[in-house]
Residue, then its C-alpha position, 0 to 999 in steps of 0.5 A: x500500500x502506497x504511503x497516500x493511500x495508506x494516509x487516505x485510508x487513515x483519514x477515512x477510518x478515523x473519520x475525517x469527513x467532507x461536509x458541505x465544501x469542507x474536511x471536517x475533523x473527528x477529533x474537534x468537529x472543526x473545519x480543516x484548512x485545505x491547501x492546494x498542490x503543485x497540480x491545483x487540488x485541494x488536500x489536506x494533512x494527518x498525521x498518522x501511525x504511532x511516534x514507536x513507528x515514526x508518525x507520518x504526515x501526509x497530504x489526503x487529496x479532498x476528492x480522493x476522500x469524497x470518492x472513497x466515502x462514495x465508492x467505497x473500496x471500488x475507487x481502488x479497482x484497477x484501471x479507473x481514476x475519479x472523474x472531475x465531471x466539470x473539469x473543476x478540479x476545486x469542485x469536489x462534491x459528491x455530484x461531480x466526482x464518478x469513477x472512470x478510466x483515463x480516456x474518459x477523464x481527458x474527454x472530461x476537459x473541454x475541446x479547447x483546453x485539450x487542444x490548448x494542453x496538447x500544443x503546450x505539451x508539443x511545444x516543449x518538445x519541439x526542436x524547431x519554432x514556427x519561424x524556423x519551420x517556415x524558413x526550413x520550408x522555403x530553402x527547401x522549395x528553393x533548393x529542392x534538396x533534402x541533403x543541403x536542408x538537413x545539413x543547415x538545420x541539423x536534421x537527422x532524417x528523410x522522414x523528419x523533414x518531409x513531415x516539416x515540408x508537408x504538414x503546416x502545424x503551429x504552435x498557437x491555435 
C-alpha cells in the first residue's frame, strides 16, 4: 500500500469527513484548512501511525476522500481514476466526482483546453519554432534538396523533414 493511500485510508477510518465544501475533523468537529498542490487540488494533512513507528504526515487529496466515502473500496479497482465531471478540479462534491478510466477523464476537459494542453505539451518538445519551420520550408522549395536542408538545420532524417515540408502545424491555435 502506497504511503497516500495508506494516509487516505487513515483519514477515512478515523473519520475525517467532507461536509458541505469542507474536511471536517473527528477529533474537534472543526473545519480543516485545505491547501492546494503543485497540480491545483485541494488536500489536506494527518498525521498518522504511532511516534514507536515514526508518525507520518501526509497530504489526503479532498476528492480522493469524497470518492472513497462514495465508492467505497471500488475507487481502488484497477484501471479507473475519479472523474472531475466539470473539469473543476476545486469542485469536489459528491455530484461531480464518478469513477472512470483515463480516456474518459481527458474527454472530461473541454475541446479547447485539450487542444490548448496538447500544443503546450508539443511545444516543449519541439526542436524547431514556427519561424524556423517556415524558413526550413522555403530553402527547401528553393533548393529542392533534402541533403543541403538537413545539413543547415541539423536534421537527422528523410522522414523528419518531409513531415516539416508537408504538414503546416503551429504552435498557437
Amino acid at each position: 500500500m502506497t504511503k497516500t493511500r495508506e494516509a487516505l485510508e487513515y483519514a477515512f477510518y478515523k473519520g475525517y469527513e467532507v461536509i458541505r465544501g469542507e474536511v471536517i475533523s473527528p477529533v474537534s468537529g472543526n473545519a480543516l484548512k485545505i491547501n492546494l498542490d503543485s497540480a491545483g487540488y485541494p488536500y489536506f494533512t494527518v498525521r498518522y501511525r504511532s511516534r514507536k513507528e515514526g508518525r507520518h504526515v501526509c497530504k489526503v487529496l479532498v476528492h480522493r476522500l469524497v470518492a472513497r466515502q462514495k465508492y467505497g473500496v471500488n475507487l481502488y479497482e484497477t484501471n479507473l481514476v475519479i472523474r472531475h465531471l466539470n473539469s473543476d478540479k476545486l469542485d469536489f462534491s459528491q455530484t461531480n466526482l464518478v469513477l472512470g478510466t483515463s480516456q474518459e477523464n481527458s474527454l472530461d476537459i473541454p475541446p479547447e483546453d485539450r487542444m490548448k494542453y496538447a500544443l503546450n505539451a508539443s511545444t516543449n518538445i519541439r526542436k524547431f519554432t514556427d519561424k524556423e519551420m517556415e524558413e526550413i520550408r522555403k530553402m527547401y522549395w528553393e533548393v529542392r534538396s533534402y541533403k543541403k536542408v538537413m545539413e543547415k538545420y541539423n536534421i537527422s532524417t528523410k522522414s523528419t523533414l518531409h513531415y516539416i515540408i508537408h504538414h503546416d502545424y503551429k504552435t498557437s491555435v
